[in-house]
N, C-alpha and C positions, 0 to 999 in steps of 0.2 A: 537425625541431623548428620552423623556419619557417614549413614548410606547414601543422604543429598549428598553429601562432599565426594564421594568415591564417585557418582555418578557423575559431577560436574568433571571431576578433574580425567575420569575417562574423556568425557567430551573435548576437552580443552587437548587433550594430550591425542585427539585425535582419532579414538580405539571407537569412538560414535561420533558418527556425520553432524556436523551443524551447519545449516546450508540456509542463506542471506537473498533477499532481492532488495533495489531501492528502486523508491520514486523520485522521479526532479518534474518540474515544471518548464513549460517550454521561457527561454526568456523574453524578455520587452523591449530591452535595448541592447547597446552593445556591451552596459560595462556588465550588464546582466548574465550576457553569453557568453564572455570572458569568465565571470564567478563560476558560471554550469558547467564549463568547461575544462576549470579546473578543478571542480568536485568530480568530476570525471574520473579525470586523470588518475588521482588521488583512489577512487574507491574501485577504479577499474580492476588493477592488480589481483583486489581478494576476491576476485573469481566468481561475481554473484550468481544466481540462477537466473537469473533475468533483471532487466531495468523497465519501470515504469516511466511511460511519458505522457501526463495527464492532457484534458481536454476541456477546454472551456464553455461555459455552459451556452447554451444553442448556436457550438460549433465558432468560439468567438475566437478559439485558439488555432482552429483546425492547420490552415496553412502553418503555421508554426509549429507545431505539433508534427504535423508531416514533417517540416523541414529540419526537426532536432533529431526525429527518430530515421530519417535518410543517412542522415552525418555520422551517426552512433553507427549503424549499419558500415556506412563507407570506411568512418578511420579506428573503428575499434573494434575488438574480439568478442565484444557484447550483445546479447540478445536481447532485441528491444522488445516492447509490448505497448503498443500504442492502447491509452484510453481512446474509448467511443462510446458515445449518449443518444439518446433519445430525440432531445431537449430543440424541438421549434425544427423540424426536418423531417423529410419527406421520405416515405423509405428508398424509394430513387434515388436520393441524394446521397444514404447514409450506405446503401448497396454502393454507389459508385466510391465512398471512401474505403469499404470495405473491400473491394475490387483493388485501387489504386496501392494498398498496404498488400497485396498477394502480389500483385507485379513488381513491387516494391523490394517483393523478398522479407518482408514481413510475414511470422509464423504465429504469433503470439499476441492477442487484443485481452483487452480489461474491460468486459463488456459491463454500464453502468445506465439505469434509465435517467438519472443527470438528474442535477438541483432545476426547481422553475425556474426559467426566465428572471420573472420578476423579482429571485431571490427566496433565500431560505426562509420559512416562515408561509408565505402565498403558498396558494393551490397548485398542483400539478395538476395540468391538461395537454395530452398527449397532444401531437398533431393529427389534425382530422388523416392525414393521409399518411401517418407516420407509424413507428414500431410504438404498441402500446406503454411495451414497460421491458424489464432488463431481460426477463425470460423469452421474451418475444424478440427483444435482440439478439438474442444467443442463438435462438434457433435459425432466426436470418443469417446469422455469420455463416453459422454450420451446414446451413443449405449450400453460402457459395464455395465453400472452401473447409479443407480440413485445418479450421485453426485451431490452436490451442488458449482454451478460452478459460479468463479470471473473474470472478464476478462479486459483489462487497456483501458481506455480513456484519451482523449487529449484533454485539454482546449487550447492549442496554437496548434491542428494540430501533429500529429505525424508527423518528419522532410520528409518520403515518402510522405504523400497526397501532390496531387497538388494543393486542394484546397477543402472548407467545405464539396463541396457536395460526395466527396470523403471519406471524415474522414467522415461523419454520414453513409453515405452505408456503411463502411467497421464495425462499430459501430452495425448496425441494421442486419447484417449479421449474428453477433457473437450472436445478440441478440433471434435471430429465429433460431440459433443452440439449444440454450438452458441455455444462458449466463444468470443469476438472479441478477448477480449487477456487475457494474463497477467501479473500483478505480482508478481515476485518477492520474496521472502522475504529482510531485510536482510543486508547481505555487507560486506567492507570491502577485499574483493581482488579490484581491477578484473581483473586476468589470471585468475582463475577465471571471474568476469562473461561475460570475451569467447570461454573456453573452452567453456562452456555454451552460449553463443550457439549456436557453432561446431558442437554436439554436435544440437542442439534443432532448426537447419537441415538437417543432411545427416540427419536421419530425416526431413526434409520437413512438418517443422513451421512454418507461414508466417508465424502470425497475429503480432500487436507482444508483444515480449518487454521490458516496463517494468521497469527496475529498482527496486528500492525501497530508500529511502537513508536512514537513522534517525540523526539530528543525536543527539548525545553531550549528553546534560543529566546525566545520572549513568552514571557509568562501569560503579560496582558493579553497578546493577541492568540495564544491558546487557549487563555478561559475564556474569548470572547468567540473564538470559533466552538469550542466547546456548547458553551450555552445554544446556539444556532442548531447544533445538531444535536442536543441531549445527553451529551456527554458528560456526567460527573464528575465535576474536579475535588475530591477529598480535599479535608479541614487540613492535613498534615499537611498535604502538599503546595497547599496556597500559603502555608506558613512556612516551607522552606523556601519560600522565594522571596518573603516579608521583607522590606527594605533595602532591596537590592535593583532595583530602579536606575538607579543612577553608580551601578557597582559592577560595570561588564564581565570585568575579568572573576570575582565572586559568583557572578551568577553563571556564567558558564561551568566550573566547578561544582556546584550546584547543581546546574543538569544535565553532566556528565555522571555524577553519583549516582543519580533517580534514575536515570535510565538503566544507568549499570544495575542497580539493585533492582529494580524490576525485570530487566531481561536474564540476568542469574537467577532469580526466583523461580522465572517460568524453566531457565532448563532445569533445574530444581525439581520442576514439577512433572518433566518427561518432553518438554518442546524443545525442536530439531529445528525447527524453520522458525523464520524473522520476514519480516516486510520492514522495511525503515522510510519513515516518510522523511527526506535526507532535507526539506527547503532548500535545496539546492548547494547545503551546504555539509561537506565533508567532514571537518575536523571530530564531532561527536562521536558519529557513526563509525567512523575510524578506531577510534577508539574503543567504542565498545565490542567493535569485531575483533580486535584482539584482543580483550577479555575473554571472548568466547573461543578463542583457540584459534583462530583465522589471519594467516600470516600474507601479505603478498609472495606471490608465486615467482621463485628464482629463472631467470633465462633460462637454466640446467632443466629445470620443473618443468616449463612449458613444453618446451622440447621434445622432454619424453613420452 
């Protein structure tokens, strides 16, 4: 317990890296793009390694998606990484997005074979004339362009494999397309996290395995995406939300805690990098980044 504590408060004190990406959604309306906007703002400062800007499934976000990850480019010092899918598109189509993000001045995609169409749950079928699956888009990126490519991992299995030795082939695939790191799909049990590690290395898989870590703004609609994607929601953790429904300001304190105690854990356990899936919203993520030592950067700082 000691040597956890010496280890963190190195971290925190700066003498070891702890280094941050988030994700936002493109918005819907306007008061939407105002709230993104100013999650921005807000989480621009602590210097992330890059910002995620997702994409909706058969391409439903695309122009928004393009038009968030333009703006981020235009008025801020942040490095976007546009998501891109599979999902109902022709590889022509998804070559010319992938084109228009290089002209774009786009360096950095999240390349993902996308949920079906018809919704989580239904069959995936590729486009007869499309990229099969995520590893076959990776390698279409990398044919037109030297991006720098992110691709999703499963610490519970993505709900298709039939089993590990499935989920790391289709993992080690993506990875000898040309995938440079993977960010995992939200989890809330660090001992599965370090088991997967464990799993992901001895099949000789090297590249950074990011966790991704989704602060609790509503409980319901995390165990109901949960469920959808097979994610486990521990007995504990559905018990520290129990009765707070109708108690905002409790329950943000509440999952401000959880998240803080699960991303101390993992540096605890030797993890340097974060993925934060932000919902577009700042105050959590904020917070927790200065837990972990991560201060916004002084005009003097930039500068130098």
């Amino acid at each position: 317990m000691i040597e956890h504590a010496n280890e963190r408060h190195a971290r925190q004190t700066g003498e070891n890296d702890v280094h941050v990406s988030f994700e936002f959604f493109p918005p819907k309306s306007e008061k939407m793009e105002e709230s993104l906007w100013q999650s921005i703002t807000k989480l621009a400062p602590i210097a992330p390694l890059f910002v995620s800007v997702t994409y909706g499934a058969g391409g439903s976000t695309r122009e928004r998606t393009h038009n968030t990850v333009a703006r981020i480019l235009k008025e801020t010092g942040l490095k976007p990484a546009a998501h891109l899918t599979c999902v109902d598109a022709t590889r022509d189509e998804v070559d010319e997005v992938i084109r228009s993000y290089w002209e774009l001045g786009v360096r950095n995609i999240v390349a993902l074979r996308g949920d079906p169409a018809a919704g989580i749950g239904t069959a995936y079928q590729p486009h007869p004339d499309g990229y099969v699956n995520a590893a076959d888009l990776v390698a279409g990126i990398r044919r037109i362009a030297d991006f720098d490519v992110s691709v999703s991992a499963y610490p519970e299995r993505h709900p298709e494999s039939a089993d590990w030795g499935v989920e790391l082939d289709n993992l080690k695939r993506k990875v000898d397309a040309g995938a440079a790191r993977a960010i995992t799909q939200f989890f809330f049990d660090n001992d599965m996290f370090e088991s997967y590690l464990e799993r992901v290395r001895a099949a000789g898989i090297d590249i950074p395995i990011i966790p991704g870590i989704v602060p609790i703004h509503s409980f319901k609609q995390v165990a109901s995406f949960s469920a959808k994607t097979g994610t486990s929601v521990p007995d504990w953790l559905a018990h520290r939300f129990e009765g707070l429904d109708e108690d905002p300001e409790t329950r943000k304190l509440v999952a401000a805690t959880v998240a803080a105690e699960q991303v101390m854990d993992l540096v605890d356990r030797g993890v340097t990098d974060f993925h934060f899936y932000t919902m577009n919203k700042a105050d959590l993520v904020f917070a927790i980044c200065h837990l972990l030592g991560l201060r916004p950067k002084t005009p003097e700082q930039e500068a130098a």
